[in-house]
PDB file as gemmi writes it, atoms N, CA and C in Angstrom:
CRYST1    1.000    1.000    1.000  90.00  90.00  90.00 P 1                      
ATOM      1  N   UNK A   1       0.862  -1.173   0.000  1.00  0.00           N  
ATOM      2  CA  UNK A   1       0.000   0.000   0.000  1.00  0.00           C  
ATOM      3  C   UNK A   1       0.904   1.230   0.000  1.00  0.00           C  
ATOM      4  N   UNK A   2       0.393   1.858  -0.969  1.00  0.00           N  
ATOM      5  CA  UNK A   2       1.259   3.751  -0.855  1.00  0.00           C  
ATOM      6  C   UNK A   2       1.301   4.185   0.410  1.00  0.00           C  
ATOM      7  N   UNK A   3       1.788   5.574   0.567  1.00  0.00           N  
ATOM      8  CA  UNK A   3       2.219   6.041   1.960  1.00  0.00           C  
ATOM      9  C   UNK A   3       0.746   6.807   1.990  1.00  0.00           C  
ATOM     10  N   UNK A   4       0.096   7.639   1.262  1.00  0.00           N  
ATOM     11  CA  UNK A   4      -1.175   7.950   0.952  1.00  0.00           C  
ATOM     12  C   UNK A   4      -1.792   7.547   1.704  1.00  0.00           C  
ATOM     13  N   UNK A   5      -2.542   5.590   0.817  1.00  0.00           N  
ATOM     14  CA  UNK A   5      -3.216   4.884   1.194  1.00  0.00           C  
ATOM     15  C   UNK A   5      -3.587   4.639   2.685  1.00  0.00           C  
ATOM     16  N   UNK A   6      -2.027   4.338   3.119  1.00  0.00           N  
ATOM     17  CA  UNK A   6      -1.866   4.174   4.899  1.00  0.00           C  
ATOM     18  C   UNK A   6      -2.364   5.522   5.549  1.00  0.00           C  
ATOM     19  N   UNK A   7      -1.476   6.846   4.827  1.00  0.00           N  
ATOM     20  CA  UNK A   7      -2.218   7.845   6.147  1.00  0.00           C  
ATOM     21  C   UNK A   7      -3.899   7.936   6.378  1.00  0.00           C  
ATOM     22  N   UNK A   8      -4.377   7.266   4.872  1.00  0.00           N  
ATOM     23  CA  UNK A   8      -5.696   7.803   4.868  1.00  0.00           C  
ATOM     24  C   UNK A   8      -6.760   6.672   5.425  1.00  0.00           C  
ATOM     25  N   UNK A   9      -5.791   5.355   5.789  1.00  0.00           N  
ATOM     26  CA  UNK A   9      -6.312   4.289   6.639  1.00  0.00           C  
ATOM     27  C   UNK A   9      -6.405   4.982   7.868  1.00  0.00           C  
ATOM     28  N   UNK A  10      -5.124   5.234   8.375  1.00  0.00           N  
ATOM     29  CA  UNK A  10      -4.872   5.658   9.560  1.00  0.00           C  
ATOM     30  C   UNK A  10      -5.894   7.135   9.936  1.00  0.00           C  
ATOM     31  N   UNK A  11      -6.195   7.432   9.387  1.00  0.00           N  
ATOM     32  CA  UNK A  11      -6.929   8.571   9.594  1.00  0.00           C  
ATOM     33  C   UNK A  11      -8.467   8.406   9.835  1.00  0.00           C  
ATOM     34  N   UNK A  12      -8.721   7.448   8.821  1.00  0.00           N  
ATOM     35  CA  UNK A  12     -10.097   6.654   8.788  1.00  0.00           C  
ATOM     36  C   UNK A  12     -10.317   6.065   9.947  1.00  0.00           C  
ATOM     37  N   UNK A  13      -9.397   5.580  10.710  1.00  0.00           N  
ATOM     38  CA  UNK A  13      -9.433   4.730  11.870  1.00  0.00           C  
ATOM     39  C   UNK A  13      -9.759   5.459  13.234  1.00  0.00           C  
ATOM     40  N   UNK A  14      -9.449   6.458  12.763  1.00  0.00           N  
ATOM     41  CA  UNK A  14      -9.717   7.745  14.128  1.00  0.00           C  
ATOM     42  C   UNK A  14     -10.904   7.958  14.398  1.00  0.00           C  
ATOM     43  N   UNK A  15     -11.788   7.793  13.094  1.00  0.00           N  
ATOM     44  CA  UNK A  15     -13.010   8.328  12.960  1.00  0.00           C  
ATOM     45  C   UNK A  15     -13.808   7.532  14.145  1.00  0.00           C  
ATOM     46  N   UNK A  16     -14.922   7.922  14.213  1.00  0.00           N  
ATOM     47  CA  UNK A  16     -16.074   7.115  15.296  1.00  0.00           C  
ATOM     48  C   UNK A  16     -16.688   6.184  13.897  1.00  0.00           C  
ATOM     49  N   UNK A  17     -17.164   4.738  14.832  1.00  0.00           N  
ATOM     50  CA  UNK A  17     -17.891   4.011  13.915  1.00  0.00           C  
ATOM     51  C   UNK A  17     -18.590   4.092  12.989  1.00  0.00           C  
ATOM     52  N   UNK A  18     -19.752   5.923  13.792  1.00  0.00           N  
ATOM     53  CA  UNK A  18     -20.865   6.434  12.451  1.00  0.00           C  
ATOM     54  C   UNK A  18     -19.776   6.789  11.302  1.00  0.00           C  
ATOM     55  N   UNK A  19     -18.970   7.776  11.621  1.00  0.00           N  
ATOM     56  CA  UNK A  19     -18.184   8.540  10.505  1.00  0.00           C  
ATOM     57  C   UNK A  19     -17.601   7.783   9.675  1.00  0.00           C  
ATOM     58  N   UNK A  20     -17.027   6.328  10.434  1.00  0.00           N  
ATOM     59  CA  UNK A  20     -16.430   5.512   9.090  1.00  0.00           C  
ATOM     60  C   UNK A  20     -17.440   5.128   8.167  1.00  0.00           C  
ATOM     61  N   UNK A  21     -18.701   4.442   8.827  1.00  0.00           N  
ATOM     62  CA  UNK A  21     -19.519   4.333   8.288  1.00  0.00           C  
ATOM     63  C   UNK A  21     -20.243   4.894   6.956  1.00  0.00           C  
ATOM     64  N   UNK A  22     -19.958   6.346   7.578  1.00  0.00           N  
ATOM     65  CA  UNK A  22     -20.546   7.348   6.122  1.00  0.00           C  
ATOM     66  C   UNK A  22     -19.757   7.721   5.372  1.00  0.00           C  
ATOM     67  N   UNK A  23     -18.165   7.384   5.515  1.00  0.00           N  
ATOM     68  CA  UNK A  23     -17.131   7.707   4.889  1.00  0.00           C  
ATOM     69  C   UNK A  23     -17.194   6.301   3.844  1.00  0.00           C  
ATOM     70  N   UNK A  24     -17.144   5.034   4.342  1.00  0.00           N  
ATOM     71  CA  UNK A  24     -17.572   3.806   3.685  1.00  0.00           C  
ATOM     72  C   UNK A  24     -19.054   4.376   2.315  1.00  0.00           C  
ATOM     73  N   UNK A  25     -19.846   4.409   2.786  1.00  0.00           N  
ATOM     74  CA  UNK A  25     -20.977   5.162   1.998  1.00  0.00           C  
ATOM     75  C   UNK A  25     -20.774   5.874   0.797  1.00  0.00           C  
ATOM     76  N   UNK A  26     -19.717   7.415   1.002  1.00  0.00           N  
ATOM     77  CA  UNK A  26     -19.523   7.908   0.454  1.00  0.00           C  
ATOM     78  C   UNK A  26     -18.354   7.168  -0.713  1.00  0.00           C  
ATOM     79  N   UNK A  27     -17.575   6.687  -0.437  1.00  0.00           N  
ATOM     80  CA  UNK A  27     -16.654   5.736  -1.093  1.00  0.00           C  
ATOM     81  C   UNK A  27     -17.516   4.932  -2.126  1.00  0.00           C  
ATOM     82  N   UNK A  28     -18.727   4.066  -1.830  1.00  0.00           N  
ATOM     83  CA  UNK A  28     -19.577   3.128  -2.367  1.00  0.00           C  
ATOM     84  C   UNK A  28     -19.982   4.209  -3.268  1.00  0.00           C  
ATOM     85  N   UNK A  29     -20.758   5.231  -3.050  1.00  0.00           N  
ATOM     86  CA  UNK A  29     -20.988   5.712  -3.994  1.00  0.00           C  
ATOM     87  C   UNK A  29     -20.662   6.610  -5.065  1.00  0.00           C  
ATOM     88  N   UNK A  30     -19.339   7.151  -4.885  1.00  0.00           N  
ATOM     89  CA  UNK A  30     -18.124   7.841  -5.838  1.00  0.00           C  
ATOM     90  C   UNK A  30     -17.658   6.466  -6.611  1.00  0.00           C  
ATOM     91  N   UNK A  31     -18.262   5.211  -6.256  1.00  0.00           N  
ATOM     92  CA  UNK A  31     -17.542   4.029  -7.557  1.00  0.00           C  
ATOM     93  C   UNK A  31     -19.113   3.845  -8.314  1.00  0.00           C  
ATOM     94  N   UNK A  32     -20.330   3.628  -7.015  1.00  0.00           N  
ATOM     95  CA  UNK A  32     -21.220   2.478  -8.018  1.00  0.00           C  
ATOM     96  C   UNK A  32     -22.324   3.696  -8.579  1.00  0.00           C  
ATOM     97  N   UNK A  33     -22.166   5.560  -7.927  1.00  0.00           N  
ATOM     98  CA  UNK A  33     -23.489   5.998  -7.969  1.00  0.00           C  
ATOM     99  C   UNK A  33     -24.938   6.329  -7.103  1.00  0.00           C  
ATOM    100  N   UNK A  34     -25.187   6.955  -7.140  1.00  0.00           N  
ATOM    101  CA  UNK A  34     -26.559   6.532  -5.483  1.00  0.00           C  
ATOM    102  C   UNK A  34     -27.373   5.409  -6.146  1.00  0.00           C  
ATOM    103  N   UNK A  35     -27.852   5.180  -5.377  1.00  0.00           N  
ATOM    104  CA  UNK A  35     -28.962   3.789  -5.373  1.00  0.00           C  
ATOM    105  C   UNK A  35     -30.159   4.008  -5.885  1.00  0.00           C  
ATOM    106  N   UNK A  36     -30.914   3.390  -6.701  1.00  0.00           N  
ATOM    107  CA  UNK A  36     -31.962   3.856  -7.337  1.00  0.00           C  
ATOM    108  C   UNK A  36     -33.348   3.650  -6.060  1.00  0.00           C  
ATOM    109  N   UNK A  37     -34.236   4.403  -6.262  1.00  0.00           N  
ATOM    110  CA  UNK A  37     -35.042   4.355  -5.141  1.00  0.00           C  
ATOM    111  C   UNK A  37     -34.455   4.833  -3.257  1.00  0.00           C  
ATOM    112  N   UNK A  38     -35.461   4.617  -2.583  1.00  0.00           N  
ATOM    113  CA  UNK A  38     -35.542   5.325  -1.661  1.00  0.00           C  
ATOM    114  C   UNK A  38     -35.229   3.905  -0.844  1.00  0.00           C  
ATOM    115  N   UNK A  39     -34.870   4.402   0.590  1.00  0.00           N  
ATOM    116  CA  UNK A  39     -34.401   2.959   1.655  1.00  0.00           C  
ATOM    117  C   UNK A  39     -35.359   2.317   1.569  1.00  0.00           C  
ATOM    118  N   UNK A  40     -36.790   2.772   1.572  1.00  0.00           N  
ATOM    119  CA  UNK A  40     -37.947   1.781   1.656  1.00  0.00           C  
ATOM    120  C   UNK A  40     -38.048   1.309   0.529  1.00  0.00           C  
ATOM    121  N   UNK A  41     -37.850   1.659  -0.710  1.00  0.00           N  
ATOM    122  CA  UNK A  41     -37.794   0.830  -1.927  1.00  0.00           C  
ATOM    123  C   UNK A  41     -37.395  -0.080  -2.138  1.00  0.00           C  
ATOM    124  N   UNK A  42     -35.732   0.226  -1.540  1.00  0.00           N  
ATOM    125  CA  UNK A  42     -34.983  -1.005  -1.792  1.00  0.00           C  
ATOM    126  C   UNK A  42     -34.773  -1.949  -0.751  1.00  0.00           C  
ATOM    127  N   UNK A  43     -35.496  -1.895  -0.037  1.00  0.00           N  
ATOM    128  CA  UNK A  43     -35.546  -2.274   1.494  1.00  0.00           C  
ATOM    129  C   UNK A  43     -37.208  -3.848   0.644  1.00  0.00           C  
ATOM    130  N   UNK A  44     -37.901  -2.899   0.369  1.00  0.00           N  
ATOM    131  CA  UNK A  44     -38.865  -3.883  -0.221  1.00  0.00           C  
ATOM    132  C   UNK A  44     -38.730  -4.660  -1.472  1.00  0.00           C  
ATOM    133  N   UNK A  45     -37.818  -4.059  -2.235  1.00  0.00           N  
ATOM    134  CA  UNK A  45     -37.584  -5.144  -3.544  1.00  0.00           C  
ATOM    135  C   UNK A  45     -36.342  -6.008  -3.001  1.00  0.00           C  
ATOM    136  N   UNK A  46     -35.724  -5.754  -2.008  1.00  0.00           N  
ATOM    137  CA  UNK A  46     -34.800  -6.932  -1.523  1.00  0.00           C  
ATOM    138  C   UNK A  46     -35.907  -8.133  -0.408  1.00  0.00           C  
ATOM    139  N   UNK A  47     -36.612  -7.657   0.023  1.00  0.00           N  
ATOM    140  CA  UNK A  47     -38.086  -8.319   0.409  1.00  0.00           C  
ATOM    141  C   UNK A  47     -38.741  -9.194  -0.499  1.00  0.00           C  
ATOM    142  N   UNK A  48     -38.631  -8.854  -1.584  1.00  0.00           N  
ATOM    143  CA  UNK A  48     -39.724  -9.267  -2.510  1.00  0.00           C  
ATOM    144  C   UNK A  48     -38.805 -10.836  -3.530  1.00  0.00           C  
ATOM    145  N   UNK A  49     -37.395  -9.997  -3.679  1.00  0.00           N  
ATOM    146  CA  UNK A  49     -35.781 -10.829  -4.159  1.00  0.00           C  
ATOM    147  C   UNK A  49     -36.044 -12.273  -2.722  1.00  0.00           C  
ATOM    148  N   UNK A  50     -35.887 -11.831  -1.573  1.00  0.00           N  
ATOM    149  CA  UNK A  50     -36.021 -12.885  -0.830  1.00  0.00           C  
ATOM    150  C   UNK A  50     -37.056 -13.914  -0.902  1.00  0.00           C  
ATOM    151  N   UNK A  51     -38.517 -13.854  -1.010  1.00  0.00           N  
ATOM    152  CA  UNK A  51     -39.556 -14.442  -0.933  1.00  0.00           C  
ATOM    153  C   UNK A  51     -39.136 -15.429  -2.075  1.00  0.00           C  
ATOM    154  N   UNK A  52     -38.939 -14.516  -3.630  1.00  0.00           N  
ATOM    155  CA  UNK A  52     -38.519 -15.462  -4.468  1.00  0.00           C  
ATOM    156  C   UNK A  52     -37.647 -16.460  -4.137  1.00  0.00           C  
ATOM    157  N   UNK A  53     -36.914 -16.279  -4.096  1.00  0.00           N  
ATOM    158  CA  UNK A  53     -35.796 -17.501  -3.963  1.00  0.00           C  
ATOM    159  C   UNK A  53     -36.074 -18.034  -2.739  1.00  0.00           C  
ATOM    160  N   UNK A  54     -36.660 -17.934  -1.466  1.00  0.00           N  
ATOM    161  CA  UNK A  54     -36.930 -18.697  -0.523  1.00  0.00           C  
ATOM    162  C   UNK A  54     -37.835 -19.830  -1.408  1.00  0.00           C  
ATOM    163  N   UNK A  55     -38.928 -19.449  -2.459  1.00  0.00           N  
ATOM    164  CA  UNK A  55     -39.760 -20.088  -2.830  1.00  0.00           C  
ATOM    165  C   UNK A  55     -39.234 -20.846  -4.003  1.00  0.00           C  
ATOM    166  N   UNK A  56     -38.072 -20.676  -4.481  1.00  0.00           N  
ATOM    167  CA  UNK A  56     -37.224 -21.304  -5.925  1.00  0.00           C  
ATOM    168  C   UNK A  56     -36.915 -22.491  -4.801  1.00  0.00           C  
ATOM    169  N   UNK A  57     -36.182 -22.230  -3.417  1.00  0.00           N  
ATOM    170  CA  UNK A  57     -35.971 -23.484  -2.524  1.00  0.00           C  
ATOM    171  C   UNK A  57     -36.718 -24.529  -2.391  1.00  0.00           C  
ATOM    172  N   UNK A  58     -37.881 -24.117  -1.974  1.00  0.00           N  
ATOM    173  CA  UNK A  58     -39.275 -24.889  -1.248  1.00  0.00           C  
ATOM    174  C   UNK A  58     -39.676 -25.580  -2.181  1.00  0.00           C  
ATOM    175  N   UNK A  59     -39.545 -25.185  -3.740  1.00  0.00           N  
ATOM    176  CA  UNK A  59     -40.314 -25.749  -4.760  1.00  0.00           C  
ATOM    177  C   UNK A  59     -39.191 -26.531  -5.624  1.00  0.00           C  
ATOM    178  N   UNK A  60     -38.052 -26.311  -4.840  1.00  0.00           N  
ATOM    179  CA  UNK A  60     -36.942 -27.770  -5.590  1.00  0.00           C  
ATOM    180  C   UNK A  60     -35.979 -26.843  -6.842  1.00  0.00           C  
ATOM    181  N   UNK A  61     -36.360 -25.570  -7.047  1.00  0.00           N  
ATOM    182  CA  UNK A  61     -35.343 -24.814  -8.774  1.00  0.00           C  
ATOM    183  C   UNK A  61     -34.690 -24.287  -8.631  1.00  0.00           C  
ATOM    184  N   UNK A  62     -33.386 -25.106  -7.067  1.00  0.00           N  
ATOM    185  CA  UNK A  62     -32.454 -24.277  -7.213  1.00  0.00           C  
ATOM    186  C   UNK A  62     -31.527 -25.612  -6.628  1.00  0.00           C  
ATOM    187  N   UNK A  63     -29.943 -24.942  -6.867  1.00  0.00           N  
ATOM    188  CA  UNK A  63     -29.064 -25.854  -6.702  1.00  0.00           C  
ATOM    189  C   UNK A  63     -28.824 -25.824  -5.453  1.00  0.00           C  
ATOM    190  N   UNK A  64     -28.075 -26.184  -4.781  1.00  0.00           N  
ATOM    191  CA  UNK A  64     -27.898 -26.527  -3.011  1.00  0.00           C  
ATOM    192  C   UNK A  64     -26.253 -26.941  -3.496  1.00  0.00           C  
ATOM    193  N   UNK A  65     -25.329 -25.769  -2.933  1.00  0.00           N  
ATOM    194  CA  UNK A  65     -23.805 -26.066  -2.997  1.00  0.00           C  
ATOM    195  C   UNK A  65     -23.206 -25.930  -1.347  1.00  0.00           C  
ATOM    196  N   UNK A  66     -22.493 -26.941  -0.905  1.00  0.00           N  
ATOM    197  CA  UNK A  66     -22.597 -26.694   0.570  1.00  0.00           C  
ATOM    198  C   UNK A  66     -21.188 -25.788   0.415  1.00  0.00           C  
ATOM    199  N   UNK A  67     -21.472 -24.887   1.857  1.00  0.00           N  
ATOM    200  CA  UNK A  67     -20.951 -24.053   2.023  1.00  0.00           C  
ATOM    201  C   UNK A  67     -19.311 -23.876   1.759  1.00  0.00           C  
ATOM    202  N   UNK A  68     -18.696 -25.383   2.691  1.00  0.00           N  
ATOM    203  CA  UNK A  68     -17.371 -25.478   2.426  1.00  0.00           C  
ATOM    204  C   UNK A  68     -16.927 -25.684   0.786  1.00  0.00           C  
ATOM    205  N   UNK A  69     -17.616 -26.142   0.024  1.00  0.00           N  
ATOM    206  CA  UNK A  69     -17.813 -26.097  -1.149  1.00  0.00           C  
ATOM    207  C   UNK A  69     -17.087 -24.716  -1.865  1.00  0.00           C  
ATOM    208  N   UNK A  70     -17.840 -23.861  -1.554  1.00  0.00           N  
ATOM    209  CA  UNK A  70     -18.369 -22.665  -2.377  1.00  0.00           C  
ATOM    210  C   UNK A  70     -16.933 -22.004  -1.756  1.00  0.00           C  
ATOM    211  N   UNK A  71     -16.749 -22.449  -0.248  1.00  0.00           N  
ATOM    212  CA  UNK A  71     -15.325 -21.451   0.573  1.00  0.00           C  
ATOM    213  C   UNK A  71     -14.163 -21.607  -0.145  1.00  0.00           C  
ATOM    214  N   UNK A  72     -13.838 -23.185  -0.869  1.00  0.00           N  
ATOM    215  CA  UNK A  72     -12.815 -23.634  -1.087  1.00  0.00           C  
ATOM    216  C   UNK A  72     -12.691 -23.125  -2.307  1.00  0.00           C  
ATOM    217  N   UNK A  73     -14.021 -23.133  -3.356  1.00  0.00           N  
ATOM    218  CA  UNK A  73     -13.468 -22.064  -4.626  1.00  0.00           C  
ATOM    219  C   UNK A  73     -12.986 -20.720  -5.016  1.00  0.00           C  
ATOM    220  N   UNK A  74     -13.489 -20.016  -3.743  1.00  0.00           N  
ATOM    221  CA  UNK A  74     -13.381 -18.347  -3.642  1.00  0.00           C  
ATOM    222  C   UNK A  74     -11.582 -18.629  -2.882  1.00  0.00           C  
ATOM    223  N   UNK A  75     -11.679 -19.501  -2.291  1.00  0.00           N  
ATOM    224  CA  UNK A  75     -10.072 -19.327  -1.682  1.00  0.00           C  
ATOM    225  C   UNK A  75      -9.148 -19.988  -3.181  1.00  0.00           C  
ATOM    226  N   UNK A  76      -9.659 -20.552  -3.740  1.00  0.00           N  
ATOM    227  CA  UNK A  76      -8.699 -20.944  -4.932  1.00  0.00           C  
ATOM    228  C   UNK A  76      -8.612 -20.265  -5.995  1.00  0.00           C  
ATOM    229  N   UNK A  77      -9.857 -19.592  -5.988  1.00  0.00           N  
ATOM    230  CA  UNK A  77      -9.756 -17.955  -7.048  1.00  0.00           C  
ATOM    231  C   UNK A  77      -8.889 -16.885  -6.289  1.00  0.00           C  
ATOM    232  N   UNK A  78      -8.617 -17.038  -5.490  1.00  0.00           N  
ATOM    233  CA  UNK A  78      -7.646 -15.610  -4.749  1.00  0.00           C  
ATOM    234  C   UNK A  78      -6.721 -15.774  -4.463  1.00  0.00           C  
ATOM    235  N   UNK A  79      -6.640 -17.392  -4.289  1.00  0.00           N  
ATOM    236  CA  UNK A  79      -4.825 -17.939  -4.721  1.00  0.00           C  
ATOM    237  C   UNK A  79      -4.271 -17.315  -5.932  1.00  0.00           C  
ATOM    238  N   UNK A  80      -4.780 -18.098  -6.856  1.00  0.00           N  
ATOM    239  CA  UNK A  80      -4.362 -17.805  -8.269  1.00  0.00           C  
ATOM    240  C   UNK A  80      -4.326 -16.391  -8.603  1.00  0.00           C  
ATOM    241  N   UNK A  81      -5.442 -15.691  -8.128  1.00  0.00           N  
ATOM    242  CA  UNK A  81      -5.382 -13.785  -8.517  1.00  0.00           C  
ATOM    243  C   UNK A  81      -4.098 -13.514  -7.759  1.00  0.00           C  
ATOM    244  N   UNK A  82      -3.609 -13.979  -6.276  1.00  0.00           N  
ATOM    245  CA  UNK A  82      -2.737 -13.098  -5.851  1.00  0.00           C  
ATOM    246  C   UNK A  82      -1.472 -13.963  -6.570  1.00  0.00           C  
ATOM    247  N   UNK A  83      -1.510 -15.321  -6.903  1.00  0.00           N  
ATOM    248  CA  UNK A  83      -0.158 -15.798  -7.507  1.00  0.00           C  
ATOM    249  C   UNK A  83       0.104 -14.880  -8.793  1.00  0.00           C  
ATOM    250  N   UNK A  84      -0.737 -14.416  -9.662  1.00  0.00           N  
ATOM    251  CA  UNK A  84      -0.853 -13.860 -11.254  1.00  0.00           C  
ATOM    252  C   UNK A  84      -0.283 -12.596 -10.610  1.00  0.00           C  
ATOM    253  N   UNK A  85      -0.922 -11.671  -9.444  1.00  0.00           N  
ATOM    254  CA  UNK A  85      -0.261 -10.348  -9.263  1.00  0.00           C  
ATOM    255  C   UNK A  85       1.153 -10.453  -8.678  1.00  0.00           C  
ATOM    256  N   UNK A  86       1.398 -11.536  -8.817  1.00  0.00           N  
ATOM    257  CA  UNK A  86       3.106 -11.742  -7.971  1.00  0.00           C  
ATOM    258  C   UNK A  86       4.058 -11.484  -9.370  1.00  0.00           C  
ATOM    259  N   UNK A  87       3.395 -12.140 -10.375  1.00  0.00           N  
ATOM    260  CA  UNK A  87       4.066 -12.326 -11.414  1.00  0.00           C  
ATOM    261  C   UNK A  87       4.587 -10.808 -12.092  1.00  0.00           C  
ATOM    262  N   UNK A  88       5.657 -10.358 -12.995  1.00  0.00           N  
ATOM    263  CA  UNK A  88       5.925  -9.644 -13.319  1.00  0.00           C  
ATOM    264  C   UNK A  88       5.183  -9.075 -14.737  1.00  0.00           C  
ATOM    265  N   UNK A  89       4.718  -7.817 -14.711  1.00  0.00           N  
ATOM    266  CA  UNK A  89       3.729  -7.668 -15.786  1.00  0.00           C  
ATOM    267  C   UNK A  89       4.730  -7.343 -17.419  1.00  0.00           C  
ATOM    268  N   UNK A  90       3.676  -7.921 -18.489  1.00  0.00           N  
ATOM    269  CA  UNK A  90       4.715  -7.141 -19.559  1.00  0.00           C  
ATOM    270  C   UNK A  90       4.326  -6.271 -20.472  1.00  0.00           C  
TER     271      UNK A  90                                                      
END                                                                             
């Protein structure tokens, strides 16, 4: 990490929980944008996202990958990403 990066960890760290919090926020949205709709909007179409797929479960149309499963691929994708960033670029 740059010397930057660190002071501006270190600085972040000072903050109180809310402030990182809204500093986190503000970060999220200088990359992805504000969020379409209002908290209750998206508060209810993630409501509505849940019911579905609780009900894709109940009714058998979905796959079932057990957990250690799913851990061991995300750790073998981030092997390989951090082995590739070791490598020298050309």
């Amino acid at each position: 990490m740059n010397a930057i990066l660190e002071e501006l960890e270190a600085q972040a760290l000072k903050l109180s929980p809310g402030e990182r919090s809204e500093l986190i926020h503000r970060l999220v949205v200088s990359l992805d944008g504000e969020p379409d709709g209002s908290p209750e909007e998206i508060a209810q179409a993630w409501d509505k996202e849940i019911a579905r797929r609780v009900a894709d479960m109940d009714a058998g149309r979905t796959k079932w990958i057990p957990g250690e499963d799913v851990m061991a691929e995300i750790r073998a994708k981030i092997d390989a990403a951090s082995a590739n960033a070791d490598q020298p670029q050309r």
